[in-house]
C-alpha positions as CSV (number, residue, x, y, z in Angstrom):
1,X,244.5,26.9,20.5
2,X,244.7,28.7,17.4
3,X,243.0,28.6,13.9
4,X,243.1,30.5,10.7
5,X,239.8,30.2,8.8
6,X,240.1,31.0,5.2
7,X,236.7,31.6,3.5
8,X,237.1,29.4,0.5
9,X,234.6,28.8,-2.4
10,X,236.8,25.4,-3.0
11,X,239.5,23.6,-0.7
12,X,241.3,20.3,-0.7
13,X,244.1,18.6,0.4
14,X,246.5,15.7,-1.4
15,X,248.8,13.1,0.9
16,X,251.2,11.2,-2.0
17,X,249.3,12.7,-4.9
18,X,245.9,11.9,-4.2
19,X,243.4,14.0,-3.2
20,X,241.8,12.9,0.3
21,X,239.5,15.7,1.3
22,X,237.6,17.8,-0.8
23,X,234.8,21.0,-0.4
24,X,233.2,23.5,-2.1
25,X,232.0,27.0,-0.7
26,X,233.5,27.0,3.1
27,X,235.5,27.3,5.2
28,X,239.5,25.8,5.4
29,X,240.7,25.7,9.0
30,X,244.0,25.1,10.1
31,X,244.4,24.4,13.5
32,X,247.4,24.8,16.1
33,X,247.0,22.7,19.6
34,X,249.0,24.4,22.3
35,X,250.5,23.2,25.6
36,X,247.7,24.0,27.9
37,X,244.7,23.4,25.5
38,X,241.5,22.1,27.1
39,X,238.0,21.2,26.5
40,X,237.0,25.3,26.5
41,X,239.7,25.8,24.0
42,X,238.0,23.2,22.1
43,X,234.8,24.6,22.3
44,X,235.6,28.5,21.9
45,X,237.0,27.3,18.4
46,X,234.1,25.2,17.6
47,X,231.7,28.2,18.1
48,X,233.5,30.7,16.4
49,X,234.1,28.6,13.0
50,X,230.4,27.5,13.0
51,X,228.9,31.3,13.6
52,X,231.3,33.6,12.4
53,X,229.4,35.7,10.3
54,X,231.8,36.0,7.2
55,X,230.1,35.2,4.2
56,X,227.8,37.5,2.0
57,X,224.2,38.3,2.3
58,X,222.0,39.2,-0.5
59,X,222.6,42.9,0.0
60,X,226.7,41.7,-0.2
61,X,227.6,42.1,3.4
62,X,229.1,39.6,5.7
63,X,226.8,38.3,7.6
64,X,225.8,34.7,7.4
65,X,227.7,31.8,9.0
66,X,229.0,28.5,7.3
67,X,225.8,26.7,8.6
68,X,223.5,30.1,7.4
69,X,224.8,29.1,3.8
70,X,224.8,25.4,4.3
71,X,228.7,25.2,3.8
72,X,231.4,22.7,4.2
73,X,234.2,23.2,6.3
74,X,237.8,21.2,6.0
75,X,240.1,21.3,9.2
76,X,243.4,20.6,9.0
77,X,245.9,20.3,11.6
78,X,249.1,22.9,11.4
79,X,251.4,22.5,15.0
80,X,253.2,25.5,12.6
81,X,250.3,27.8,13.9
82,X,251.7,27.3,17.5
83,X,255.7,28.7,16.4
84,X,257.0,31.9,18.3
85,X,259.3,33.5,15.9
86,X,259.9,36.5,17.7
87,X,263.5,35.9,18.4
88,X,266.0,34.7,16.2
89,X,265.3,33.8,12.6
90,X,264.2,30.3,13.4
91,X,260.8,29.6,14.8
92,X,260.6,27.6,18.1
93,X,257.9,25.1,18.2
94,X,258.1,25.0,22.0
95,X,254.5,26.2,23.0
96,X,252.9,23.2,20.6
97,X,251.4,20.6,22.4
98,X,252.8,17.0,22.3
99,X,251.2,15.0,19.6
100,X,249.1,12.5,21.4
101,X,247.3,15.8,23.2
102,X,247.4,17.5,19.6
103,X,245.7,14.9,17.8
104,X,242.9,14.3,20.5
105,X,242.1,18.2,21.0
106,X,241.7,17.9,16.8
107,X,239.7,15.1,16.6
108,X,236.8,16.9,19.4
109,X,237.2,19.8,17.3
110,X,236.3,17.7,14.3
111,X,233.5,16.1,16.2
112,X,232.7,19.1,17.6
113,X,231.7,20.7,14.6
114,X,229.8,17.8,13.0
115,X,227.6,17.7,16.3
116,X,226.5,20.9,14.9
117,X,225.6,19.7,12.1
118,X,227.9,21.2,9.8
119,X,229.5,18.9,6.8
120,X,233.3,18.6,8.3
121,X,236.1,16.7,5.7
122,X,239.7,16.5,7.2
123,X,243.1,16.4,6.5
124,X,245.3,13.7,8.6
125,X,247.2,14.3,11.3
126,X,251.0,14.7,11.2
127,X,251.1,13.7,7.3
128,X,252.8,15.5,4.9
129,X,249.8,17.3,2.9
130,X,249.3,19.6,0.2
131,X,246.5,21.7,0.7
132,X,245.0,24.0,-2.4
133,X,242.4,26.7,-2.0
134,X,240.4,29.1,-4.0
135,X,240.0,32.0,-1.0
136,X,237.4,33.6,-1.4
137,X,237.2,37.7,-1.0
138,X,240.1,36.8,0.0
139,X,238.8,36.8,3.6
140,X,241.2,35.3,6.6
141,X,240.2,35.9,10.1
142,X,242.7,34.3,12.3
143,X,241.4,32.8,16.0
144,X,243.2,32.5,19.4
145,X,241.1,30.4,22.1
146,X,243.3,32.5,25.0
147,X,242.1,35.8,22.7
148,X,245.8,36.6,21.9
149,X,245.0,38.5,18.7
């Protein structure tokens, strides 16, 4: 499983012009489900997007969590995440899990997170969004549950 988590101070996402999901100061996630993903993948990404320590102290250095600062975090599925584009100059999608197994592993990460008590939004799976951010730093860190990168 892989995520990119984009420190945001304001995230949200639009299906046919309307905005459906909204946050301020956070965290956006996107999340790619791979072939092979199980219930640890699903929990090494929940721990790492509730305690990375990526947002500013008082003495300006990261090191405070989303639920240190009482933040939101939006998660939004991205099978894209998943593409291998090392050969060729079109990406293969091959490695992404099927969708039924995509949209399950999403939703316990979902649920996941809001058992920890952070506030969770979402975008909808397999729908055409557009997502708009404000990244804040900008900081990026990207995630790999098999510890890829």
């Amino acid at each position: 499983m892989r995520a990119v988590f984009q420190r945001v101070s304001e995230a949200s996402i639009k299906v046919n012009d309307e905005i459906i999901s909204s946050i301020k100061k956070g965290g956006l996630i996107f999340l790619g489900v791979e072939k092979g993903d199980k219930i640890d993948d699903v929990n090494y990404i929940i721990d790492k997007c509730v305690n990375l320590r990526i947002f500013e102290d008082n003495e300006g250095k990261m090191n405070l969590s989303v639920e240190d600062i009482k933040g939101e975090l939006l998660v939004v599925s991205q099978f894209t995440l998943c593409a291998d584009s090392r050969k060729g100059r079109r990406p293969s999608f091959i490695s992404a899990a099927d969708p039924a197994l995509g949209k399950k592993l999403y939703e316990d990460v979902i649920k996941g997170i809001s058992l920890k008590g952070i506030s969770v939004k979402t975008g909808i799976f397999q729908a055409d969004m557009k997502v708009s951010l404000i990244n804040d730093g900008p900081v990026t860190i990207l995630i790999d549950s098999r510890k890829k990168f």
